[in-house]
N, CA, C and O atoms as a CHARMM CRD file, in Angstrom:
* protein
*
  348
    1    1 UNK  N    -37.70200  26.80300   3.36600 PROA 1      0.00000
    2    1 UNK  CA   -36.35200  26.48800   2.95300 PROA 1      0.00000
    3    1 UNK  C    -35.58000  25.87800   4.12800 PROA 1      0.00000
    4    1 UNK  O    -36.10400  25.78300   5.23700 PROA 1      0.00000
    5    2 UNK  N    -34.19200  25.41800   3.85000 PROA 2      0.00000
    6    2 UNK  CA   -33.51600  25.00100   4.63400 PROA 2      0.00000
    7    2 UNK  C    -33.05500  25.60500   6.24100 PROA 2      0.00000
    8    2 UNK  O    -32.90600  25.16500   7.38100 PROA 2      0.00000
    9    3 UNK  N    -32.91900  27.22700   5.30500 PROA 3      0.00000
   10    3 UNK  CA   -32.13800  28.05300   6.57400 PROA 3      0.00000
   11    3 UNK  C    -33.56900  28.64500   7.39500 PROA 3      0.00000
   12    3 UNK  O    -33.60000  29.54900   8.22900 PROA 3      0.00000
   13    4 UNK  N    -34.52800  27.96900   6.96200 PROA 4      0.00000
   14    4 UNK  CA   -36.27700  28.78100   7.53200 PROA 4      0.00000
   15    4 UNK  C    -36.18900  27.58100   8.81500 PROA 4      0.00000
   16    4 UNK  O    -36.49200  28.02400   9.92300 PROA 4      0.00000
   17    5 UNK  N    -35.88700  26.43500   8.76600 PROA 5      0.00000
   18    5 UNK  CA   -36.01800  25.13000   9.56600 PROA 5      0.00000
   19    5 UNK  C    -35.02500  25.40600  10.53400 PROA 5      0.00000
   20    5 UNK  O    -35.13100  25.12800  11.72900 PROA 5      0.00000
   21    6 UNK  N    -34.19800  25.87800  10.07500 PROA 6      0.00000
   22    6 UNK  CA   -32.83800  25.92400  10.72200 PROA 6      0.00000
   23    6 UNK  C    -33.21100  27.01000  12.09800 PROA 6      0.00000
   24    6 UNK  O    -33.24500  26.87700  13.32100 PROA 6      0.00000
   25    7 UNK  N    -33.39300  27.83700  11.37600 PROA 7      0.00000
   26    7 UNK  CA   -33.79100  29.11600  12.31700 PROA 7      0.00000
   27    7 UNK  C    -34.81500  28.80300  13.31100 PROA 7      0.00000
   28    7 UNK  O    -34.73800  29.16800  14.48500 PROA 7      0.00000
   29    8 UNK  N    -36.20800  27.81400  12.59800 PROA 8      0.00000
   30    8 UNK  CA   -37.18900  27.61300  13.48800 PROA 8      0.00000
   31    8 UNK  C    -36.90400  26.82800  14.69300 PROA 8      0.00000
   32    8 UNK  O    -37.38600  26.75500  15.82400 PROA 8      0.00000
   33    9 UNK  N    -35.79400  26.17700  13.94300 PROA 9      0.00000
   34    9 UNK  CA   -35.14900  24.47200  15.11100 PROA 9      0.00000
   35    9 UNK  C    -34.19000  25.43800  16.13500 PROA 9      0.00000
   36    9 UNK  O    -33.95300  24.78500  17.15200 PROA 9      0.00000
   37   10 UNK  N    -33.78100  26.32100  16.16900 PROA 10     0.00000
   38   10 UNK  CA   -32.68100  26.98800  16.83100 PROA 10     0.00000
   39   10 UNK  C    -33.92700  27.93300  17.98300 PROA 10     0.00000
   40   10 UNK  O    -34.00900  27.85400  19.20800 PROA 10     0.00000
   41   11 UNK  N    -34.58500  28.60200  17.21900 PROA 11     0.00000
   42   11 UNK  CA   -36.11200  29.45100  18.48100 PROA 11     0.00000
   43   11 UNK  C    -36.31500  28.81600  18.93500 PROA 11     0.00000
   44   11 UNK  O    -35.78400  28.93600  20.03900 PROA 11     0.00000
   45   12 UNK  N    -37.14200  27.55000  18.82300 PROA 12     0.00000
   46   12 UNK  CA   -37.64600  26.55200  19.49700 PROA 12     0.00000
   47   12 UNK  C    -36.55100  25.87200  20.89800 PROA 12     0.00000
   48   12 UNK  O    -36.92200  25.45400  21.99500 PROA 12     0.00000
   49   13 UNK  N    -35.03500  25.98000  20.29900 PROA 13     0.00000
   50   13 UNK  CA   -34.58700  25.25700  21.09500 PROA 13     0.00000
   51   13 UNK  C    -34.10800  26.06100  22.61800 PROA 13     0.00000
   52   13 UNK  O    -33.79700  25.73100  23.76300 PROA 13     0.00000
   53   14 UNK  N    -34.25100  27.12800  21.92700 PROA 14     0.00000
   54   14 UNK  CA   -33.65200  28.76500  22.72600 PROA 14     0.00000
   55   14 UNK  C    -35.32700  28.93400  23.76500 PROA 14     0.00000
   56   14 UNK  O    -35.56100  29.61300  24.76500 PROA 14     0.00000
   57   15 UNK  N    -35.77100  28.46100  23.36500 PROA 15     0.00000
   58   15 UNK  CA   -37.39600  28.47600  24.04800 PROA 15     0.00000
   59   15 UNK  C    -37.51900  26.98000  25.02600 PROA 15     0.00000
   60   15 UNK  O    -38.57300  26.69800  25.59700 PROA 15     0.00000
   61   16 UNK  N    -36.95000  26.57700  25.06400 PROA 16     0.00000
   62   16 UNK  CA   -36.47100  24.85100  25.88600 PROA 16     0.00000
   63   16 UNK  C    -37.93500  24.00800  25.51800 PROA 16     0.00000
   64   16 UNK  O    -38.88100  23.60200  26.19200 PROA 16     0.00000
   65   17 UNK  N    -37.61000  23.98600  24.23100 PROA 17     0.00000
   66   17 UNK  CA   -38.77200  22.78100  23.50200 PROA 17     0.00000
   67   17 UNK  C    -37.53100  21.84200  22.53800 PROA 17     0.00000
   68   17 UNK  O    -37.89000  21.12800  21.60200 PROA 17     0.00000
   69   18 UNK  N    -36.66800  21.92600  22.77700 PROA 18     0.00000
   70   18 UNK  CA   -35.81200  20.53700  22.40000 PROA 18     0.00000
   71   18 UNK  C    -36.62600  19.40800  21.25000 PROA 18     0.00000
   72   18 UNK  O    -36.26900  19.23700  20.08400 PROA 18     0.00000
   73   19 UNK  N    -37.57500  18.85000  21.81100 PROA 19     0.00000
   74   19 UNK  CA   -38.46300  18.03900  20.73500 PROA 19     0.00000
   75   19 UNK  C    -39.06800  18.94800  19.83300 PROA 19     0.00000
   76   19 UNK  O    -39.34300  18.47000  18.73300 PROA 19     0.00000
   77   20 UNK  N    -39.29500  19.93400  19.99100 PROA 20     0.00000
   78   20 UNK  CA   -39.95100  20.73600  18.56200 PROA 20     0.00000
   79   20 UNK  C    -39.18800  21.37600  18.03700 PROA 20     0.00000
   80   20 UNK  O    -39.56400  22.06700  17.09000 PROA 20     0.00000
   81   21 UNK  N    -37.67600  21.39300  18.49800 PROA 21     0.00000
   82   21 UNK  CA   -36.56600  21.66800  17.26200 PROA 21     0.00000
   83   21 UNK  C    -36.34800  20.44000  16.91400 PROA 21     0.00000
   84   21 UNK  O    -36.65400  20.12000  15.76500 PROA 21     0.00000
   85   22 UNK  N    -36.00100  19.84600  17.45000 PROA 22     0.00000
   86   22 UNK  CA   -36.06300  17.95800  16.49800 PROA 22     0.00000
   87   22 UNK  C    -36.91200  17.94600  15.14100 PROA 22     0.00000
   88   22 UNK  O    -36.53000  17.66000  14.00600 PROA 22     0.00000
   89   23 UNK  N    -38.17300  18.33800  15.59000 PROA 23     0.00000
   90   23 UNK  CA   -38.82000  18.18800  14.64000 PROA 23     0.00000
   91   23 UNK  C    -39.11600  18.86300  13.35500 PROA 23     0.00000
   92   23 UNK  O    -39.79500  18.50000  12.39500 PROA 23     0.00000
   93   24 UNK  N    -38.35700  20.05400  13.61000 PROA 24     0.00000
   94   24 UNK  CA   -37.89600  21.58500  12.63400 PROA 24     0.00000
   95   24 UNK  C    -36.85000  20.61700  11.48300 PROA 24     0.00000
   96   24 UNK  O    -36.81300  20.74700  10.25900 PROA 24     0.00000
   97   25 UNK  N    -35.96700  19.53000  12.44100 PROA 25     0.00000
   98   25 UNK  CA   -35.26000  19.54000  11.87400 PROA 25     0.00000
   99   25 UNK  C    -35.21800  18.54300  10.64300 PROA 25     0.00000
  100   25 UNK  O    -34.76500  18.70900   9.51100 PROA 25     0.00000
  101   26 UNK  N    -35.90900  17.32700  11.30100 PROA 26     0.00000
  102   26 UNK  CA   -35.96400  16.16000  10.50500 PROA 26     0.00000
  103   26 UNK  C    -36.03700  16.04700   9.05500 PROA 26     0.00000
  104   26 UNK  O    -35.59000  15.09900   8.40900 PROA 26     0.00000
  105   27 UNK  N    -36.73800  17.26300   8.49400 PROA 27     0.00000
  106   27 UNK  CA   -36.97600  16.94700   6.63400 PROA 27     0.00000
  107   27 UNK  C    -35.43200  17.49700   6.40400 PROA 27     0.00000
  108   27 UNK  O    -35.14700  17.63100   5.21400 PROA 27     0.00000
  109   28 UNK  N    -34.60600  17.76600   7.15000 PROA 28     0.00000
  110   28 UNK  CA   -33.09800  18.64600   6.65400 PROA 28     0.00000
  111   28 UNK  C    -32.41200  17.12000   6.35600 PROA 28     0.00000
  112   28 UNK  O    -32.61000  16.08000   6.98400 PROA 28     0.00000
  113   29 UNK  N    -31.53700  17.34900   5.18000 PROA 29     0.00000
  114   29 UNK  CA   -31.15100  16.17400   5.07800 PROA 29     0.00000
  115   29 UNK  C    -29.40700  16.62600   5.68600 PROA 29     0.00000
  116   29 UNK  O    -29.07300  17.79800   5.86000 PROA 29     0.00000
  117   30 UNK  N    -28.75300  15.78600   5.85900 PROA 30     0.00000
  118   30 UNK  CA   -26.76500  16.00300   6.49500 PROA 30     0.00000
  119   30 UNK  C    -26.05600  15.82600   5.44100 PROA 30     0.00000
  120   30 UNK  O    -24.92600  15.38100   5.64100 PROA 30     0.00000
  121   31 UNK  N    -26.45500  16.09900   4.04500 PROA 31     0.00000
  122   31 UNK  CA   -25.57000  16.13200   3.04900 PROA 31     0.00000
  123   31 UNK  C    -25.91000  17.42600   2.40700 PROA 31     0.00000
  124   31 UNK  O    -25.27900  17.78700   1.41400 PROA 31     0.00000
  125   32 UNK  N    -26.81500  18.10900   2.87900 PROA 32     0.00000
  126   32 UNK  CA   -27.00400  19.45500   2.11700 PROA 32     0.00000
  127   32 UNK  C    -26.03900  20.41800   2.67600 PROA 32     0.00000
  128   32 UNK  O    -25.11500  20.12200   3.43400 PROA 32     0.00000
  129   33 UNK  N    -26.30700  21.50800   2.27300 PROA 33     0.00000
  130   33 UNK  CA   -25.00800  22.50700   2.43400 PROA 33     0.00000
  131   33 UNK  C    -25.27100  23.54100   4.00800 PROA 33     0.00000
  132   33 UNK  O    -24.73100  24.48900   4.57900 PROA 33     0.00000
  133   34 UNK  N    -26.62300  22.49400   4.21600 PROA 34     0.00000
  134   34 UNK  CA   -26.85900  23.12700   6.28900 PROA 34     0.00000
  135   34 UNK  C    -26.70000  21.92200   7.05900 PROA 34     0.00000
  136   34 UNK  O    -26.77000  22.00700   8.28500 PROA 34     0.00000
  137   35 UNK  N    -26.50600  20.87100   6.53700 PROA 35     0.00000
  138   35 UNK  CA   -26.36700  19.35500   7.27900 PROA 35     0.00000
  139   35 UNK  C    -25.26100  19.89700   8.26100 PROA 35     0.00000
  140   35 UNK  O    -25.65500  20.26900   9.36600 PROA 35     0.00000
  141   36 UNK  N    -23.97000  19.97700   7.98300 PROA 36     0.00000
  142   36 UNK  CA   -23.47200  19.83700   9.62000 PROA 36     0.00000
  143   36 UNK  C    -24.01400  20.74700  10.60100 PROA 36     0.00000
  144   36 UNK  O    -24.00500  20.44100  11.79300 PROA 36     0.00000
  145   37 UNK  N    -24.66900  22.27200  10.03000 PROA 37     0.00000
  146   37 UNK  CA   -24.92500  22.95000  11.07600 PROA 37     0.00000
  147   37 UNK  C    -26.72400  21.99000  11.72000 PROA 37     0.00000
  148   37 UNK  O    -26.98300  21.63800  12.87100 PROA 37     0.00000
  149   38 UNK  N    -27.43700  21.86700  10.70100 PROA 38     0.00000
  150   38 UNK  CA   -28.48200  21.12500  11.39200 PROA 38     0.00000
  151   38 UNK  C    -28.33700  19.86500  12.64400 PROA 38     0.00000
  152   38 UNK  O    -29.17600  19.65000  13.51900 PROA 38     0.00000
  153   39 UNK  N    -26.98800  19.09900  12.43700 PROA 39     0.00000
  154   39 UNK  CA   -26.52300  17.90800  12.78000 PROA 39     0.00000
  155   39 UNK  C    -26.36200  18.48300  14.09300 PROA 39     0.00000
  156   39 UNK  O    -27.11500  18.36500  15.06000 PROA 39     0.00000
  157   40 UNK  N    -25.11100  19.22000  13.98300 PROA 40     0.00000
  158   40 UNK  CA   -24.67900  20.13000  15.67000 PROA 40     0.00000
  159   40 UNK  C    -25.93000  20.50200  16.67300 PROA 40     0.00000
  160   40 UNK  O    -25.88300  20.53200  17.90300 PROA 40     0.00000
  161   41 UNK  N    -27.13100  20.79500  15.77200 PROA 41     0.00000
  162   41 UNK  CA   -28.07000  21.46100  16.12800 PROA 41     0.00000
  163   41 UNK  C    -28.88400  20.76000  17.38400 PROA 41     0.00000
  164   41 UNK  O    -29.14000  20.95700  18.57200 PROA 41     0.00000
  165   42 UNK  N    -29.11800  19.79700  16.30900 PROA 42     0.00000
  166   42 UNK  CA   -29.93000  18.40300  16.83100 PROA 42     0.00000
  167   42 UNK  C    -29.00400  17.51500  18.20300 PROA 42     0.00000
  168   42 UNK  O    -29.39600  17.04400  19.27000 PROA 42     0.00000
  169   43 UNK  N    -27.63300  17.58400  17.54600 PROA 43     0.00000
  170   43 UNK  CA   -26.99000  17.45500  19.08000 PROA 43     0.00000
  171   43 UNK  C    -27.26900  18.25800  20.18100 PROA 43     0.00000
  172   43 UNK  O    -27.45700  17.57500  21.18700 PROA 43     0.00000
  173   44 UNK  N    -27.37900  19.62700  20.38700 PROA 44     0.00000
  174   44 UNK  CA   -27.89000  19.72400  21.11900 PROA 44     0.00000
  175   44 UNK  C    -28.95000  19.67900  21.87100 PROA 44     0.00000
  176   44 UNK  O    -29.09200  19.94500  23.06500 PROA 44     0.00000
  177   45 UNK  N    -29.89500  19.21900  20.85100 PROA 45     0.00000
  178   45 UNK  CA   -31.69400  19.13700  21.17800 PROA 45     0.00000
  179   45 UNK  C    -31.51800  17.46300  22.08600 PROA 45     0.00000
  180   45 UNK  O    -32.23800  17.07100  23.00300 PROA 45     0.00000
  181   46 UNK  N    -30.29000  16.70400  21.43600 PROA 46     0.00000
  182   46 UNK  CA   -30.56600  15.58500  21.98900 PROA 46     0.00000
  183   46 UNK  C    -29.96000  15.43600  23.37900 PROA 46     0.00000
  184   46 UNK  O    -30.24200  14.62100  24.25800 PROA 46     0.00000
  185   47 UNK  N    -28.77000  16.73500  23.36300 PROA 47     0.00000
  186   47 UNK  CA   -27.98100  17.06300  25.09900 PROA 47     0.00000
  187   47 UNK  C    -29.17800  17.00300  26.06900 PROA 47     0.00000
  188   47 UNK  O    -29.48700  16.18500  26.93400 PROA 47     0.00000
  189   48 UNK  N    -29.88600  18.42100  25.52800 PROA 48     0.00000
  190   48 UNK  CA   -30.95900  18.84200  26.56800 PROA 48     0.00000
  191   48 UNK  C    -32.21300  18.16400  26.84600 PROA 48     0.00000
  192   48 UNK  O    -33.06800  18.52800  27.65300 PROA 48     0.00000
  193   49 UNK  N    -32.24400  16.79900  25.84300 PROA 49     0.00000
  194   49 UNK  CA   -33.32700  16.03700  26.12100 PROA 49     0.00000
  195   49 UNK  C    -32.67500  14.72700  27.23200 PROA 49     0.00000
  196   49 UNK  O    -33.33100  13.76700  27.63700 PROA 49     0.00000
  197   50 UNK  N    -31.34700  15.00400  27.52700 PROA 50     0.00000
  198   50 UNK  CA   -31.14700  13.89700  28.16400 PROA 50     0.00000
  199   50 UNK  C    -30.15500  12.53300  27.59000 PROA 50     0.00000
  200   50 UNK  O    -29.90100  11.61800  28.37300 PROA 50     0.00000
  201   51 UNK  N    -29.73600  12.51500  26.43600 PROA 51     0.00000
  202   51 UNK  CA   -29.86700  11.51900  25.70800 PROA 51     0.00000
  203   51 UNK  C    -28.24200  11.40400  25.18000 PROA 51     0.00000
  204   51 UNK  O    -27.95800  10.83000  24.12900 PROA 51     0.00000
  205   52 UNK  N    -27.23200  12.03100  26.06100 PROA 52     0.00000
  206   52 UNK  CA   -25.92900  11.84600  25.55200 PROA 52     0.00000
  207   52 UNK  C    -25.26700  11.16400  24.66400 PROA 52     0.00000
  208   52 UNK  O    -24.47400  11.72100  23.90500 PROA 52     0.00000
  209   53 UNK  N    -25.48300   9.95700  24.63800 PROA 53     0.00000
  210   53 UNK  CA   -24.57100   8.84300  23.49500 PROA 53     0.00000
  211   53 UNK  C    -25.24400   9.24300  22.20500 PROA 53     0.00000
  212   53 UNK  O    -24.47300   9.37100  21.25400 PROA 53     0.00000
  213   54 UNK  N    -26.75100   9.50600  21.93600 PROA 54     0.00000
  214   54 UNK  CA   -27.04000   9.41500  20.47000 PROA 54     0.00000
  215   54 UNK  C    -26.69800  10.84500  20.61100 PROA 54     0.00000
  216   54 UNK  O    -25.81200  10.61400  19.78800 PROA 54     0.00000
  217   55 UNK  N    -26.51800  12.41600  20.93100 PROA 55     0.00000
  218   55 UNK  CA   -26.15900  14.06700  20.90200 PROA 55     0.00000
  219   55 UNK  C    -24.07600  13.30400  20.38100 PROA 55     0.00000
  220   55 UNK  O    -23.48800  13.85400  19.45000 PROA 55     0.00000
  221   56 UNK  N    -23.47200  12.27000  21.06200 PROA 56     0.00000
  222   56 UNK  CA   -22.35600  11.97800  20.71900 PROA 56     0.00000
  223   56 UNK  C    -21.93900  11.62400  19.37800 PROA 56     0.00000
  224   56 UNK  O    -20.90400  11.81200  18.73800 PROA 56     0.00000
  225   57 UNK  N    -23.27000  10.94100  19.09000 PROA 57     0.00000
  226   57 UNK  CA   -23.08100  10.19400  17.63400 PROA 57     0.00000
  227   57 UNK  C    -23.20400  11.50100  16.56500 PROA 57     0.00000
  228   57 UNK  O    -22.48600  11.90700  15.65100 PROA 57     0.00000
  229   58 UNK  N    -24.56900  11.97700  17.19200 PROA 58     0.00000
  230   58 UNK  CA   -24.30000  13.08200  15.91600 PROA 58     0.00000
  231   58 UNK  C    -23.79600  14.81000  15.39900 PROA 58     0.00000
  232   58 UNK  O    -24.04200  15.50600  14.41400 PROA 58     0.00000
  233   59 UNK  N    -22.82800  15.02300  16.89600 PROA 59     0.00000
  234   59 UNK  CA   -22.03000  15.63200  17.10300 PROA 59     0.00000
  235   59 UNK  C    -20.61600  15.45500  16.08500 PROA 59     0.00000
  236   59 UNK  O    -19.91800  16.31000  15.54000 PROA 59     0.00000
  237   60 UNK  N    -20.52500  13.73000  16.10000 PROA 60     0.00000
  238   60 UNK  CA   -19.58800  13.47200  15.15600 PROA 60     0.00000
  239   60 UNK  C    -19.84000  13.46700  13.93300 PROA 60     0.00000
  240   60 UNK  O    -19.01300  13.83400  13.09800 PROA 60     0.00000
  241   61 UNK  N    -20.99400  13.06000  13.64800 PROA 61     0.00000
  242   61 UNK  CA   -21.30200  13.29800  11.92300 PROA 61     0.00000
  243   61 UNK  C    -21.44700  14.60900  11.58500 PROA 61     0.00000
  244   61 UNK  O    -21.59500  14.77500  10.37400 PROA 61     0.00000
  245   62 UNK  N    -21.45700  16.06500  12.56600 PROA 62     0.00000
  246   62 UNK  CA   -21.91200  16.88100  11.98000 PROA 62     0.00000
  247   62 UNK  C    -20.36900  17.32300  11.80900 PROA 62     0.00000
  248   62 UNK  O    -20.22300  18.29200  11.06400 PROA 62     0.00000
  249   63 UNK  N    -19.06200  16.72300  12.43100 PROA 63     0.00000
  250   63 UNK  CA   -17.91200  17.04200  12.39600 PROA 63     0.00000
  251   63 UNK  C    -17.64000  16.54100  10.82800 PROA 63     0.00000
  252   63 UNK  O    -17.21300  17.14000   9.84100 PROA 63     0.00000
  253   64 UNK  N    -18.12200  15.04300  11.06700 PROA 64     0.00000
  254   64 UNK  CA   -17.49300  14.54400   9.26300 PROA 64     0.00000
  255   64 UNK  C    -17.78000  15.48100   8.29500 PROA 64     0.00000
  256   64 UNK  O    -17.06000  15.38600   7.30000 PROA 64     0.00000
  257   65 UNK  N    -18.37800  16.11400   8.28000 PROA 65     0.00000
  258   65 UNK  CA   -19.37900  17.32300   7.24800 PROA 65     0.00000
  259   65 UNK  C    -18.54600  18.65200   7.52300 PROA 65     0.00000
  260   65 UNK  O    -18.22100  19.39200   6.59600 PROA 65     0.00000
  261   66 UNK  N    -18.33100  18.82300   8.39800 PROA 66     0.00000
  262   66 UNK  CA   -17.90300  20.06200   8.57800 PROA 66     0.00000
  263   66 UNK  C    -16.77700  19.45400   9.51600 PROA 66     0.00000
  264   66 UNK  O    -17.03900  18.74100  10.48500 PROA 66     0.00000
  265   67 UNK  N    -15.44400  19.82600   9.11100 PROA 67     0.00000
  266   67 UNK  CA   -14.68400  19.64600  10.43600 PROA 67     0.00000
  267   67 UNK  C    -14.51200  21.05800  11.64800 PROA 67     0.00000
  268   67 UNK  O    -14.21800  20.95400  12.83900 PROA 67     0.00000
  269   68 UNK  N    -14.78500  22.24600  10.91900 PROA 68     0.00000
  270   68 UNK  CA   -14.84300  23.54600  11.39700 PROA 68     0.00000
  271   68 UNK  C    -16.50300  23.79400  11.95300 PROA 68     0.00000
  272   68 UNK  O    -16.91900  24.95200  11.91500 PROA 68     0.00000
  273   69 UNK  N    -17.34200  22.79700  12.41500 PROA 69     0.00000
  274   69 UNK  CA   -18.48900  23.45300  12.94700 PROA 69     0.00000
  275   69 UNK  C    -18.04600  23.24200  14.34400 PROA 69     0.00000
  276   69 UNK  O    -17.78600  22.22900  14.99400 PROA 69     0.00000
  277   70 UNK  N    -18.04000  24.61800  14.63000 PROA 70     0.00000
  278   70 UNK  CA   -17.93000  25.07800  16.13700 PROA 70     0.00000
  279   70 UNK  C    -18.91500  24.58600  17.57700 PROA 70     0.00000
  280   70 UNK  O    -18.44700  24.32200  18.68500 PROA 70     0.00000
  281   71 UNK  N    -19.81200  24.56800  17.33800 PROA 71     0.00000
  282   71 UNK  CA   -20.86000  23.89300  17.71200 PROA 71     0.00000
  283   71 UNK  C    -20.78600  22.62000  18.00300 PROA 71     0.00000
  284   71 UNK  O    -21.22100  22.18300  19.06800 PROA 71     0.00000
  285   72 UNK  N    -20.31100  21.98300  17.22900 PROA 72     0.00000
  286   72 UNK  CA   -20.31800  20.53700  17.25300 PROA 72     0.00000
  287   72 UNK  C    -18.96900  20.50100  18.17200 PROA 72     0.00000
  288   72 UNK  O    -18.96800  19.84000  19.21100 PROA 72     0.00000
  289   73 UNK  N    -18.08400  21.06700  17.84800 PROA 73     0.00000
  290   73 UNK  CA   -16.98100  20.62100  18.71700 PROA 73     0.00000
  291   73 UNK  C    -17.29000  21.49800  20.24600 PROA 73     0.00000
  292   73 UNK  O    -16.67000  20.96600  21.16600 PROA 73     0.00000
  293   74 UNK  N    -17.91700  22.42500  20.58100 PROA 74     0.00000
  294   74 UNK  CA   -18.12800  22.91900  21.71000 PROA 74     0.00000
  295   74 UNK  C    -19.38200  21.58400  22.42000 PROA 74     0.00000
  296   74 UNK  O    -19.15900  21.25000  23.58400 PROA 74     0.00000
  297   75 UNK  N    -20.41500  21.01300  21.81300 PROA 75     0.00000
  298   75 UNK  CA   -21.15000  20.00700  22.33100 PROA 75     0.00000
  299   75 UNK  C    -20.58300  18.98900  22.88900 PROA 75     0.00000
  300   75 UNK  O    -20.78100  18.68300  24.06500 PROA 75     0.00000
  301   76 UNK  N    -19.44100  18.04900  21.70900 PROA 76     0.00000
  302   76 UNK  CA   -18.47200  17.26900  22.40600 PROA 76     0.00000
  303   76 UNK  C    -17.56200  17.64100  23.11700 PROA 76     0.00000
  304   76 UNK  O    -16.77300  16.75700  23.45100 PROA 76     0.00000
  305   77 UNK  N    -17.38800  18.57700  23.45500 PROA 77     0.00000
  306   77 UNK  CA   -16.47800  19.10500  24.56800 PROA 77     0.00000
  307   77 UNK  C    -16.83900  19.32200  25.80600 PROA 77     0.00000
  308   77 UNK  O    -16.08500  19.25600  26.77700 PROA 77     0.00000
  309   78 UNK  N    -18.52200  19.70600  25.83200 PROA 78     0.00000
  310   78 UNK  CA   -19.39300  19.59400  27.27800 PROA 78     0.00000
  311   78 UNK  C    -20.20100  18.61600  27.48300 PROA 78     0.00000
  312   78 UNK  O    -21.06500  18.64900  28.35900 PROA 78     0.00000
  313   79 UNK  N    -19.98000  17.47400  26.56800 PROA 79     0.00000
  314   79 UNK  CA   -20.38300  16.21700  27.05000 PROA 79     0.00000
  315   79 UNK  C    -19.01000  15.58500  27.63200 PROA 79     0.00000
  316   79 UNK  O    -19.13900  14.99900  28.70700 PROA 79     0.00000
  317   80 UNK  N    -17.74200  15.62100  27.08100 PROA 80     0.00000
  318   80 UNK  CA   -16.92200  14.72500  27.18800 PROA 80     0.00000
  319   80 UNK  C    -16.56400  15.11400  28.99700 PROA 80     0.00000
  320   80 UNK  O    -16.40300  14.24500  29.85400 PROA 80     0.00000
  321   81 UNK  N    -16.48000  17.16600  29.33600 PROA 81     0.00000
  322   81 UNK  CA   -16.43400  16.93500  30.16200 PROA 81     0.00000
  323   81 UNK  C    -17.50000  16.36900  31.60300 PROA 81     0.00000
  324   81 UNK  O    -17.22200  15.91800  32.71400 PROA 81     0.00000
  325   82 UNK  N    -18.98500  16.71700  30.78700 PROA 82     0.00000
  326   82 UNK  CA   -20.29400  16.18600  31.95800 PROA 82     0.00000
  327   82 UNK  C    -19.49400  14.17300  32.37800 PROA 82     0.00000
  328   82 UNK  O    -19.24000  13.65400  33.46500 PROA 82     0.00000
  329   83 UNK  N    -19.40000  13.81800  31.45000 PROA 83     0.00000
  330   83 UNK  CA   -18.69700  12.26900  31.73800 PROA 83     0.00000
  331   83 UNK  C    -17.76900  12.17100  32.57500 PROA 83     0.00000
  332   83 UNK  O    -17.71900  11.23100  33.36900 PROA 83     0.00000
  333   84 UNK  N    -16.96300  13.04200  32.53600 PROA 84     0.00000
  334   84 UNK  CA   -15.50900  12.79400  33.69400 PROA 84     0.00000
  335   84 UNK  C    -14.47700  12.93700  32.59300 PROA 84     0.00000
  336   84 UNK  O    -13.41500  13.42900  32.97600 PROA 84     0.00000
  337   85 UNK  N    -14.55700  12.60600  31.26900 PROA 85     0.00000
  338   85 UNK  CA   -13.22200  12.88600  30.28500 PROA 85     0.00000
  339   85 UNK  C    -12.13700  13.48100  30.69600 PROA 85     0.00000
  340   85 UNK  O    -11.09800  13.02600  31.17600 PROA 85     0.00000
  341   86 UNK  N    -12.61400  14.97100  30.36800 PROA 86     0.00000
  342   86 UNK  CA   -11.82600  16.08900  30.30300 PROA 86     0.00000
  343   86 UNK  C    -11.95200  16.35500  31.90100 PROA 86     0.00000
  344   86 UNK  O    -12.97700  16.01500  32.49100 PROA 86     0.00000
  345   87 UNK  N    -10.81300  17.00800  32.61300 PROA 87     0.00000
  346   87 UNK  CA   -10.58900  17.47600  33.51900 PROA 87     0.00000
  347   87 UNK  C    -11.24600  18.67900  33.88800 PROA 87     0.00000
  348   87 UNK  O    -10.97800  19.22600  34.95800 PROA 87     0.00000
């Protein structure tokens, strides 16, 4: 199921395999009713892989979906400040 991927993509990522929560995640689609939390998710898989601008992009889509995922706004908030943004 959805929340089985979810969970697996979240161990994996808590285990610093980043690409094998990616890959937990991919059959999740961002319009189902775990899309923004999967979205946030994957932002972070894409922080810790290095890869800031695309973890940016979909930090924000997991916002369009959810404007209350916490996650997502705590990701763009420690990217904006790793950049110099935020003070």
């Amino acid at each position: 199921t959805e929340l089985a991927l979810l969970l697996r993509a979240e161990s994996l990522l808590l285990r610093n395999d980043a690409n094998g929560a990616l890959g937990e995640l991919k059959p999740l689609t961002h319009e189902g009713p775990h899309g923004p939390k999967a979205a946030a998710l994957a932002g972070r898989c894409l922080t810790a892989l290095g890869l800031p601008q695309e973890a940016f992009r979909v930090f924000n889509a997991s916002l369009a979906g959810d404007p209350n995922q916490v996650d997502a706004h705590r990701g763009l908030a420690a990217l904006n400040y790793d950049l110099g943004v935020l003070p």
